[in-house]
LUMVEXVEX-310794 format. One record per residue: x, y, z of N, C-alpha, C, CB in turn. Coordinates in steps of 0.05 Angstrom, whole numbers, plus 5000, padded with zeros to 4 digits. Atoms other than C-alpha are relative to their C-alpha. Last residue first. Glycine has a CB too. Layout:
// residues N
XYZXYZXYZXYZ...
// end
This chain:
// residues 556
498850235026644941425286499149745008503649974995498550164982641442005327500649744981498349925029501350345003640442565291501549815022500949834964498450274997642643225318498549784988500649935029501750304988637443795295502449784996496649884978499949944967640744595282499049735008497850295012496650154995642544205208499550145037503950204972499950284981634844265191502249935017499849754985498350215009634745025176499549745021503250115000498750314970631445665186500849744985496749835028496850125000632746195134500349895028502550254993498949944969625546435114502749925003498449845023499650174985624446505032501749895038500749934982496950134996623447105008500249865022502350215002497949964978616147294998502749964994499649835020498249795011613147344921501950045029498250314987499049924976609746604941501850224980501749745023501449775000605246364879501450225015497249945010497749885000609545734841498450335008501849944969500949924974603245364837501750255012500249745019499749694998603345374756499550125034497750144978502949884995599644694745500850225003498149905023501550095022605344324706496950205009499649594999498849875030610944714738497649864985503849904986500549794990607244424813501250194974501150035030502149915001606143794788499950295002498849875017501350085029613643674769497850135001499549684994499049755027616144164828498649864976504250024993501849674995611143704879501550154983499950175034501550065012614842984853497450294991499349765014499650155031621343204858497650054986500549675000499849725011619443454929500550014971502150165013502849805003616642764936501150394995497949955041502250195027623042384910497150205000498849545014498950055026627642754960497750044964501149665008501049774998623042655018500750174976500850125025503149885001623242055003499450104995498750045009499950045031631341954991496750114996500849614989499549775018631342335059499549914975502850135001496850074993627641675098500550414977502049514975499149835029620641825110502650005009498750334992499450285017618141325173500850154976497249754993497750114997619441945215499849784984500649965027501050074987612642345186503749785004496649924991497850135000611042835149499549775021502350205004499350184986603642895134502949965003498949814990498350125000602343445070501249925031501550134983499350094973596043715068501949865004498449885011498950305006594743964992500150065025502749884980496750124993590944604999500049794991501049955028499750154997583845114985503349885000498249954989497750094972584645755018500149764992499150015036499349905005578846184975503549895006498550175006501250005024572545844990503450154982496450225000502449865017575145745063501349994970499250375012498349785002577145045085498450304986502649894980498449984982573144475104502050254998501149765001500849844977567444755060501849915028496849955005502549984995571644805008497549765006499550134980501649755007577644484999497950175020498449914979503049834984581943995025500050284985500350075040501449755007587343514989497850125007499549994981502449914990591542955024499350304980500350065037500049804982597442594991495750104998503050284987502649894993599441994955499950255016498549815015499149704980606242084916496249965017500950474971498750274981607841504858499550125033504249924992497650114997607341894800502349925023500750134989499150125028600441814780502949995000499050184973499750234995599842034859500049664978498350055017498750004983602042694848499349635008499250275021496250135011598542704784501950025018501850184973500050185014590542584820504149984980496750084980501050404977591042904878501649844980495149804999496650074974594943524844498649735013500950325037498650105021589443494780503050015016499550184969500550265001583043524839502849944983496949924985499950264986585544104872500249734993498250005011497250154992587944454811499749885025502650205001498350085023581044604779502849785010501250324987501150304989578444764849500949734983496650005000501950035016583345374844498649815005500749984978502749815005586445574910498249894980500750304989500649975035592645124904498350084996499849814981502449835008596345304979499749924957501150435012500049935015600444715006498750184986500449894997502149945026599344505078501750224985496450145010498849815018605244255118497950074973502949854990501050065006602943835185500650254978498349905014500050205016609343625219498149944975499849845016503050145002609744345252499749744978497650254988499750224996616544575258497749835009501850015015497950135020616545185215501149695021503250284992496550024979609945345240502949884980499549695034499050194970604545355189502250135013501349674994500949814971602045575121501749865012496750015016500050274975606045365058498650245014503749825019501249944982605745824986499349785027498150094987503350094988610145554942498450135019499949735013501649775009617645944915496349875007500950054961501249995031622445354906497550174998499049704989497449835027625845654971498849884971504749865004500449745006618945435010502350124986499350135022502649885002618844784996500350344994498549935027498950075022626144605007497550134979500849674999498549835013624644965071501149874978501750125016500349775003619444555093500950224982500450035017501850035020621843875071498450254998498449755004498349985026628243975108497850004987502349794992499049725007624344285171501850004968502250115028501549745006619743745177501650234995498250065021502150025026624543125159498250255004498049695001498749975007628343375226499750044964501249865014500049715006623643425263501250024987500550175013501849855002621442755257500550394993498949905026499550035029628542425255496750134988500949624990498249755002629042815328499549984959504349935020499549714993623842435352501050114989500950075016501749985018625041775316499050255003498149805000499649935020631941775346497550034975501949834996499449744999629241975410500950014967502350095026502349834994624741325412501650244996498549965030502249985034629240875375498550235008497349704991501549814999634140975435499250064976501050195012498749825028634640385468498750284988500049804974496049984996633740055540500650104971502349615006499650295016625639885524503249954998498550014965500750244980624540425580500849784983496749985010497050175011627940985530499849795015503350155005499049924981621541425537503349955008498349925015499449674989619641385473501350165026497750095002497949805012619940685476501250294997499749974984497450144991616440525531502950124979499349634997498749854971611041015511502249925008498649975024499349735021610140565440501750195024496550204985497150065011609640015481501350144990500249844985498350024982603740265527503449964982498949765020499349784987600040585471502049915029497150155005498549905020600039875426502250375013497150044972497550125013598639495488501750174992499549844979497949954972592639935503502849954994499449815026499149745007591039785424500750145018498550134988497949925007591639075446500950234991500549884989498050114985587139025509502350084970499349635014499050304999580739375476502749955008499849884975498350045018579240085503500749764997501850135004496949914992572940085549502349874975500949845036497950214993566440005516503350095003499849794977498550115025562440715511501849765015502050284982500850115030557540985557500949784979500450194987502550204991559441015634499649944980497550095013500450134983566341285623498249895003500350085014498650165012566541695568500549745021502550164990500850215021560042005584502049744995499750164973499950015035563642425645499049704978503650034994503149815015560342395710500850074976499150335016502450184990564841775756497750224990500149915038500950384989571441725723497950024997500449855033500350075015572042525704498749694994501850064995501549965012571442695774498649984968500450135007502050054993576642315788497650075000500449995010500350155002580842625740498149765020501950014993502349835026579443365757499849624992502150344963503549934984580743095838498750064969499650375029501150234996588042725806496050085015502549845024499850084968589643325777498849815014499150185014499949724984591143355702499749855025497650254994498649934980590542875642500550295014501949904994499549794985585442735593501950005022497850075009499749924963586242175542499850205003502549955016498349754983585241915476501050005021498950185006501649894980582541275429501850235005499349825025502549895001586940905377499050095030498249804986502750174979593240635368497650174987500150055044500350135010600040875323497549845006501849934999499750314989602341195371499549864983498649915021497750194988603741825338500849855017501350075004498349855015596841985311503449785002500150365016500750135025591041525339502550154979496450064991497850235006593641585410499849934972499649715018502050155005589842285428501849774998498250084977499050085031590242795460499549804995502650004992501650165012587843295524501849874980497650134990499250195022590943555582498649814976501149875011501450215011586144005623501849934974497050084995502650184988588344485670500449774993497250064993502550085015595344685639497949895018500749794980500349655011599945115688497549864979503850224979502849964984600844335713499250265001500049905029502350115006605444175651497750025021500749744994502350314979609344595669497949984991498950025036502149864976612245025603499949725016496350144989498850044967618444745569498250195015503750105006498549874984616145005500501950065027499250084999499149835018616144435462501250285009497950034981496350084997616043995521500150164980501749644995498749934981607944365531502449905003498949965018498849734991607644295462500450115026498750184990502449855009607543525457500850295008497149905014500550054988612242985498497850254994501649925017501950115019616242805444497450035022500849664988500750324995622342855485498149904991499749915024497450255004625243445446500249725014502850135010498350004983618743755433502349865010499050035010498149704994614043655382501049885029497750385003499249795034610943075342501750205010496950204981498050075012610142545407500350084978500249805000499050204984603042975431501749804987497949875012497050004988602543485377501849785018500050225016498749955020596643335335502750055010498750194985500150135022591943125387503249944976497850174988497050035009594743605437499249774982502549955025499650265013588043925457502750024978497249924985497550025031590144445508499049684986504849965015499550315002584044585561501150064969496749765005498950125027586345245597498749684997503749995001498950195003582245555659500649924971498749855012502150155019581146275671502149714997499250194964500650294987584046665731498549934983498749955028503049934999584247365683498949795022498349964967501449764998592147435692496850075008500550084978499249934976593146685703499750275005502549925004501250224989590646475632499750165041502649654992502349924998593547075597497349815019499650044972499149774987600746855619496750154999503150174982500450024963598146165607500050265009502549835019503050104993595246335535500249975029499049714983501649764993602146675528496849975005500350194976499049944985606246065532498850325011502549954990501250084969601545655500501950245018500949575012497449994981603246005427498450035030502450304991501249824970599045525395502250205010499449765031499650154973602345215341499550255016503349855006499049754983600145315259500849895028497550245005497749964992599744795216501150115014500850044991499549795002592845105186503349974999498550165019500449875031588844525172502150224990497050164997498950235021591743995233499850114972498249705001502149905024591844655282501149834980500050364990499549965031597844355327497650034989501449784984497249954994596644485410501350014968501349735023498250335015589944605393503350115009499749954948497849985024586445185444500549714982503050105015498950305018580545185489501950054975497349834984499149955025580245775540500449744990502350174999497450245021575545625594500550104974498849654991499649975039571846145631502349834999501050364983496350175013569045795695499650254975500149494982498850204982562446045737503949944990497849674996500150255008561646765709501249785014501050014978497650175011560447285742499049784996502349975017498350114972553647615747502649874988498249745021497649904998551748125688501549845032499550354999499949994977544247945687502850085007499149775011502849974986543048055616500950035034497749694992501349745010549647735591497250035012499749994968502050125016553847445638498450214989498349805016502250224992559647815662498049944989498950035019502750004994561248505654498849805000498750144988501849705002568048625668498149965003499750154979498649914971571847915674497950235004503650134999502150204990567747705603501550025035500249624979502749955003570548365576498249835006499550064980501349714988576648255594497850095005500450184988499650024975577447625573499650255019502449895001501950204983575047825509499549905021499949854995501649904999580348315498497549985015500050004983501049844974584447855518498550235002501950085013501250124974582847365465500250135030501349755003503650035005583247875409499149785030499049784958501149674994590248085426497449925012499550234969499750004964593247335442498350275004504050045016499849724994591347255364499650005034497650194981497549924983592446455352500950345010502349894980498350255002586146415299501950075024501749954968499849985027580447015322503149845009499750344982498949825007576646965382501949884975501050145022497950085004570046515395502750274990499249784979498849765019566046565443501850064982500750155010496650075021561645985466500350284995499849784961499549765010556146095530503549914972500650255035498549764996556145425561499450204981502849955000502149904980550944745553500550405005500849785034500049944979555744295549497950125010501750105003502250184979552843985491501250165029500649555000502650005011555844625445498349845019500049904972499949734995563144615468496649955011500950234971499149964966563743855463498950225018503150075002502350214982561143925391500249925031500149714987501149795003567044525379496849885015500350114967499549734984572144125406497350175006502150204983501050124979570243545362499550245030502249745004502450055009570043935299498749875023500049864976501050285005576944185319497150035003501149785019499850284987578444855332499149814983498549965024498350335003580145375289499649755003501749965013501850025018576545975309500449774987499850214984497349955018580245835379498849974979502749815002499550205014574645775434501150214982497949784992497949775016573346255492501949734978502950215031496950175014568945765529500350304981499549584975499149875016564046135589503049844982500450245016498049854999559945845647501050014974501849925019498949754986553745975663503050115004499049975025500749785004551345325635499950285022497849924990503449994998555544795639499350254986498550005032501749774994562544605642497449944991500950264988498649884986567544025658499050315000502749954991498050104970563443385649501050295014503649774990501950014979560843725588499749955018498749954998500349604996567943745560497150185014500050144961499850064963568242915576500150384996504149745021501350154971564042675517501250105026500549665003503349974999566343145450497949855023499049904973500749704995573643175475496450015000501750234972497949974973575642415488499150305003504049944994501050074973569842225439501350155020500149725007502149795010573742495373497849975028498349904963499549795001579142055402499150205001500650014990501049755034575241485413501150155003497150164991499650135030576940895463499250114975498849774999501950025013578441395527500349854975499250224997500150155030583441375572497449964989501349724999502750225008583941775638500149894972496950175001500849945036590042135666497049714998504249894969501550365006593242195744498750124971496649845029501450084971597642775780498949704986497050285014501849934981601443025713499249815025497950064987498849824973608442905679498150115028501250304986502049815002604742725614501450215031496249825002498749955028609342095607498950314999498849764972496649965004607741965677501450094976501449745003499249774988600542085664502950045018497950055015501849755010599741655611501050175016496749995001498350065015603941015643499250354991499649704981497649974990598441115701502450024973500349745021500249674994593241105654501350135015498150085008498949915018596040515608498950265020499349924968497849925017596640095668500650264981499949814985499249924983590240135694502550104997499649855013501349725001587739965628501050165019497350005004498749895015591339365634499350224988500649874987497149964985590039155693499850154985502649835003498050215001582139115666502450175012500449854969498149734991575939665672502149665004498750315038497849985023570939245629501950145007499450114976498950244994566338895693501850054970497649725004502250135011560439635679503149704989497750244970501549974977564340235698498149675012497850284991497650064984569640145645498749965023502450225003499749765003563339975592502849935030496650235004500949934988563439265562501250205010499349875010503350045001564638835516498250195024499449655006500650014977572038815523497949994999500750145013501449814993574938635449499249975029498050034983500149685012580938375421497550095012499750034964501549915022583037825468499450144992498749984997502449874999586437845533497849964979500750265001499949984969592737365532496950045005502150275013499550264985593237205466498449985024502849965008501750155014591537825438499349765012501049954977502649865004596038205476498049825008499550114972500250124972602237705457498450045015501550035013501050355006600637935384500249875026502349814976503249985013600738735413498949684998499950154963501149964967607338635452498149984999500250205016499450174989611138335376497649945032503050075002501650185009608038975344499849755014500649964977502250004988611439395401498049774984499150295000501550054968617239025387497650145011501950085021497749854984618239035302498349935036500450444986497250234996613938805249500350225028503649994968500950214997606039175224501849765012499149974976498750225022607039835224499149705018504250054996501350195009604040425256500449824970497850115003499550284978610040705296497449834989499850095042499450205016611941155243499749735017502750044989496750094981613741765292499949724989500149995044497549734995608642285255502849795012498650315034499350154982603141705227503250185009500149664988499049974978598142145212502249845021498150035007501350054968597241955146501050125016500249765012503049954990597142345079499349915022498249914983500549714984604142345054497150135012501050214980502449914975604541575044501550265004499749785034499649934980608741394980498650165016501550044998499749844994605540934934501450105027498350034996498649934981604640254913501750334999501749755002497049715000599140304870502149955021498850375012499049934985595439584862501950244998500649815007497749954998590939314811500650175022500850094979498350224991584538954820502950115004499949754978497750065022580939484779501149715009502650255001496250064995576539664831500149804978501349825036497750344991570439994819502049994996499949734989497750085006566440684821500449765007501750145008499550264986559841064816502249855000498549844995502350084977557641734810499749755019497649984985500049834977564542114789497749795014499050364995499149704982564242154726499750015017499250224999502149795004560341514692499850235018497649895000501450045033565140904677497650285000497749594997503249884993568441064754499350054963500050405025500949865023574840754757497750024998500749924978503549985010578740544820499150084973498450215016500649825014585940294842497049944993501950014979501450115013587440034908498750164984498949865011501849865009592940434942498149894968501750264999500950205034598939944965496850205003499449465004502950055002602240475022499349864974498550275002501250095024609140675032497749935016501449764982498149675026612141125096499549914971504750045002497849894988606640655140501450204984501749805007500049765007599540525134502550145010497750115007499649844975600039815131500550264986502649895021497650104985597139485071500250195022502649984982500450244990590239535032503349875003497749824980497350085002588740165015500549795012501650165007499350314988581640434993503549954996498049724979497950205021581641214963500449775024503750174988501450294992575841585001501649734989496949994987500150024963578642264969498249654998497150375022496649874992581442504893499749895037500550514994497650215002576542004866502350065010500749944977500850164981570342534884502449774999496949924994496650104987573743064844499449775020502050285020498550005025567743164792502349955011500050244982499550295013562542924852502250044973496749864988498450234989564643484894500749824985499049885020497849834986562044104853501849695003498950225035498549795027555843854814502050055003499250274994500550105027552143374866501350064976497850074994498650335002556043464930499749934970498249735021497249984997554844334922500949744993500950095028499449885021547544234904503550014988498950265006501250195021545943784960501749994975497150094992498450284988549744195007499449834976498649845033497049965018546544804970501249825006501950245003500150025045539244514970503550044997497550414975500649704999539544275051500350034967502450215021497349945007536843545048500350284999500949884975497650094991531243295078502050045011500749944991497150205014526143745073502449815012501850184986497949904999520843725123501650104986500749925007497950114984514643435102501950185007501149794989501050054973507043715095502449995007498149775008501549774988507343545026499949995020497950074996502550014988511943085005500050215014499449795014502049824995517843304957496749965016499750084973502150095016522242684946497150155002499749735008502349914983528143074950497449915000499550234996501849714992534242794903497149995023498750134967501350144972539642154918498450344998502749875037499949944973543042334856498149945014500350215006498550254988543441904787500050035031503249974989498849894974538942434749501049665012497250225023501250194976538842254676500950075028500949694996497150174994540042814627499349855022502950195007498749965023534443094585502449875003500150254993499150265013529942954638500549864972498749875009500950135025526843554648499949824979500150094993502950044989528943554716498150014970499150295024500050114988536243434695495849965009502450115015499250235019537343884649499049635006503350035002502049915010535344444698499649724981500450294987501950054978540044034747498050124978500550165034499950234995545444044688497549975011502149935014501550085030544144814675499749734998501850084973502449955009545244954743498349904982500150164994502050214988551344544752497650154998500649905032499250235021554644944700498549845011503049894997501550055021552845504733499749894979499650114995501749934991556145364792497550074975501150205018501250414993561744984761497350145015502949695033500050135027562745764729499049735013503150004982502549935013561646114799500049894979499550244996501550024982568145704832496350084984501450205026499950285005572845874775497449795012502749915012501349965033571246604772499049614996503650164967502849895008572046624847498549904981500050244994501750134979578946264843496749955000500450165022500350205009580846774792498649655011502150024994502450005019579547284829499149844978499950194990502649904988583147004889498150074985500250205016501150194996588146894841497749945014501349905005500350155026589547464811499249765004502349994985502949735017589047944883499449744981501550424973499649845017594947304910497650174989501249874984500250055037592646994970500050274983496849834989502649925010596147335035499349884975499950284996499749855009602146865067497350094979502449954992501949875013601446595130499950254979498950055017499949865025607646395149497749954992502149934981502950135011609246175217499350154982497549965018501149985025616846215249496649994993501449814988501850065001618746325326498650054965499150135023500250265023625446405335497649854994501849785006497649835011625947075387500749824969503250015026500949835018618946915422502450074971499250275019501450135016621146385462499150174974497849895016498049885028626746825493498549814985504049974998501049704996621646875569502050064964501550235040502949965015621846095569499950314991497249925023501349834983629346065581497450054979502050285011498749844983634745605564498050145009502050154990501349764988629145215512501350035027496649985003498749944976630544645471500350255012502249924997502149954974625444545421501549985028497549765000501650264995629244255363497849985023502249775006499250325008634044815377499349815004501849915005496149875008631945535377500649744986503050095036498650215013623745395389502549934982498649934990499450264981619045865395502549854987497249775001498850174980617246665386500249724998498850045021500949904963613947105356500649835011497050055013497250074983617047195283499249985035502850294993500449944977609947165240503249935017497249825009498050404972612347095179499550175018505049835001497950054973609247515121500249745024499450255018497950065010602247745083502550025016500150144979500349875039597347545118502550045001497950334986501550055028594647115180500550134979497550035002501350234996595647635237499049844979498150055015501450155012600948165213499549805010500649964981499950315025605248445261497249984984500349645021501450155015606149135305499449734977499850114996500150145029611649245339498649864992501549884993500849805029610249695393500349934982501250224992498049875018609649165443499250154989501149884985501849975023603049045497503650074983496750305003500549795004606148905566499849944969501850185012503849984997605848195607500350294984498050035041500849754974614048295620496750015003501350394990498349934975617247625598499150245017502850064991500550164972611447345561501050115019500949745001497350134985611747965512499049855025502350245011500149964978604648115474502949975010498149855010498650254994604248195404501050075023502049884981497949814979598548725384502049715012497750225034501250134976594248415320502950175017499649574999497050024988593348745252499649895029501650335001498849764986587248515215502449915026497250185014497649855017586447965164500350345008499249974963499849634992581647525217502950064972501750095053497449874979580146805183500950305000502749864993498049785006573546755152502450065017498650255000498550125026569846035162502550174991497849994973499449695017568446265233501249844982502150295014503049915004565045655275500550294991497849985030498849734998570545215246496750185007502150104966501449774996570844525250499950235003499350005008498649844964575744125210496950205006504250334994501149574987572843745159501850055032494450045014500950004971576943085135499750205009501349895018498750104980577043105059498949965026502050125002498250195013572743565025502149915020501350134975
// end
């Protein structure tokens, strides 16, 4: 449901983990909870991400993973096996055509394949299709801090639907737009329509192949100034930028140490390379050096030679979980074993750190301690496609043997544009400072909407300055009846279940995002206590953390 994340462990670890210290490399005695009940205190981020000394990162470091409740979990369960044999009896119902089948079923030839898998099938047919209206919702204005959300109705549960003609105007908590820069007025828009003009909307051709323009040139220089590195590459897919150039950078013989977590693209990247995958358990520094160890030690399997590369792949923001890497110990483990880092910053790049410049400005690590810069422009730019940045020999090599390069049509001229203008601002090149004040009005909206959250008693995962604020409603029951009266009173938002989440974990996904003024944020917490006293979400027996928005200057 919703937008899958990939995961090649559905079960997240609920054993204890050892918490390392950056400042000395030695194992602590204070044991923590990985993932359960409690706040992870390990370290980041005092004021807005301003950082006197990397080695006291650990000392303000919030993330709350708190255990599902025994009662609900079994309730959950109960809820889950009931539509299970509810859809049984339907499908029995169904083939004896007592009730009309409407699904796309198996057309059983002999000899053939199957198609379809039965529980996938089984699951969309009976399961999905009863909340199928809570996702795929058409909108037809800019996807900014409102949204016009074209209404539907489905005359026969679920199987088929139309439009009404009428219009929701709603408030957007479901995009990715973190710094509000996809709108439709104002000066980068202005740089885009002049764009157009100039270049036209599409290139027609690959970068290798009479589509490599100035202005491409432009945005990859611009890129890796903003990125602080040697040189950067651009790609016109996001989900491309990792799954085409990660085979470029290993093979077979050498070794990924992937984050159970990752991305879906991450994980497909992984996979065509060609490499040995391993994966260790969510943000646990234990479990990955373990592993490192043990791929230092004995080396490939069977023949036990060293390995060519081990690459650790991390997210700089986990978009399901909220959570934030802690990079500062992935390097310290990085440089201990000589293994290489690739950080996808998707989700962080202009969301964190006090110039917007992703979790390496979050924590004030060098940015060349990272190998392989990855992210994307489809978040807080407001554009589309990615990039890699790093050393001008990893980026040239990227140019002339990664897919993304020979395959796919080079980025069209105004969504470059859109990522160059955006940069300008951010940076304060346009002579003002919209860019820091949208920065700071970013973090600032995440920690008041956090903690208003969590003192009314909810269950949140995440960082406490993570923009992406999942809501825990376990039942499946109450997935679909939070879509649906959160946005009966005026509130869109994201809901994931099962099989993007586990069976037991389903959420709301809540998007902050600088185009949210306080009255907003206001209005939607308003709107989450209504739903949330009408469905009984109220699950958290913790005591509420005691960080605060007022440590964040605005800028006026």
């Amino acid at each position: 449901m919703a937008t899958r994340r990939g995961s090649l462990s559905q079960e997240k670890s609920r054993e204890d983990i050892t918490t390392y210290t950056a400042a000395h490399g030695h194992r602590s005695p204070k044991p923590e909870k990985g993932h359960v009940n409690g706040f992870k205190k390990n370290g980041v981020n005092g004021k807005n991400g301003k950082h006197e000394h990397l080695s006291n990162w650990h000392n303000d470091f919030y993330e709350s993973f708190e255990e599902t409740p025994l009662l609900v979990a079994i309730l959950t369960y109960l809820g889950y096996a009931l539509l299970v044999v509810i859809g049984q009896i339907r499908d029995l119902m169904r083939a004896y055509g007592i009730e009309k089948d409407k699904s796309c079923t198996e057309p059983k030839l002999e000899g053939f394949v199957p198609l379809f898998l039965s529980w996938e099938s089984f699951y969309t047919r009976n399961l999905y299709r009863r909340a199928r209206d809570c996702w795929n919702r058409p909108i037809s204005s800019c996807a900014g801090g409102r949204i016009d959300v074209m209404e539907r109705i489905s005359p026969d549960y679920g199987w088929n639907f139309k439009l009404t003609g009428k219009k929701l105007n709603v408030m957007n908590f479901g995009s990715y737009n973190y710094l509000g820069f996809a709108e439709n007025s104002g000066p980068c828009t202005d740089k885009v329509e002049e764009t157009v003009k100039q270049y036209g909307v599409g290139v027609c051709a690959s970068r290798q192949e009479m589509g490599y323009m100035d202005i491409h040139r432009e945005l990859d220089e611009q890129v890796a100034e903003y990125l602080g590195v040697e040189a950067a590459i651009t790609v016109p897919m996001g989900f491309a930028t990792n799954s085409m150039n990660m085979p470029a950078l290993v093979s077979k013989g050498c070794l990924i140490l992937s984050d159970e977590l990752n991305h879906a693209s991450l994980i497909l990247g992984s996979r065509l390379s060609g490499a040995l995958v391993w994966t260790y358990k969510h943000n646990d520094m234990a479990d990955l050096e373990k592993k490192l160890r043990e791929a230092v030690c004995f080396g490939q399997p069977r023949t036990h030679r060293p390995w060519k590369k081990i690459l650790i792949v991390v997210e700089g923001v986990y978009s399901m979980e909220g959570s934030i890497v802690r990079l500062p110990d992935v390097l310290r483990l990085k440089k201990k074993y000589k293994a290489y880092v690739y950080l996808d910053e998707a989700h962080s790049i202009g969301a964190l750190g006090p110039h917007g410049k992703g979790v390496v400005d979050y924590f004030g690590v060098d940015p060349h301690d990272v190998d392989v810069l990855m992210g994307t422009f489809t978040k807080s730019f407001g554009s589309a496609g990615g990039y890699i940045g790093g050393t001008k020999r990893l980026i040239k090599h990227l140019r002339t043997h990664a897919h993304s390069s020979i395959y796919p049509m080079a980025m069209p001229a105004p969504t470059a544009q859109q990522v160059i203008s955006t940069m300008n601002v951010l940076t304060g090149k346009d002579g003002t400072q919209e860019g820091l004040k949208r920065i700071r009005q970013l973090a600032w909206n995440t920690r008041y909407f956090r903690k208003r959250l969590h003192d009314r008693g909810y269950i949140l995962y995440g960082n406490k300055d993570s923009p992406v604020v999942p809501l825990l409603l376990y039942m499946p029951s109450k997935v679909a009846m939070f879509s649906r009266e959160t946005l009966r009173r005026g509130m869109a938002t994201v809901v994931v279940g099962f099989p993007a989440t586990p069976l037991i974990e389903t959420r709301a996904r809540f998007c902050l995002s600088a185009a949210h003024t306080k009255e907003m944020l206001d209005e939607a917490i308003r709107i989450v206590d209504d739903v949330g006293d009408l469905l009984r979400l109220r699950y958290s027996s913790l005591p509420a953390p005691d960080f605060t928005e007022k440590d964040i200057q605005l800028v006026e």
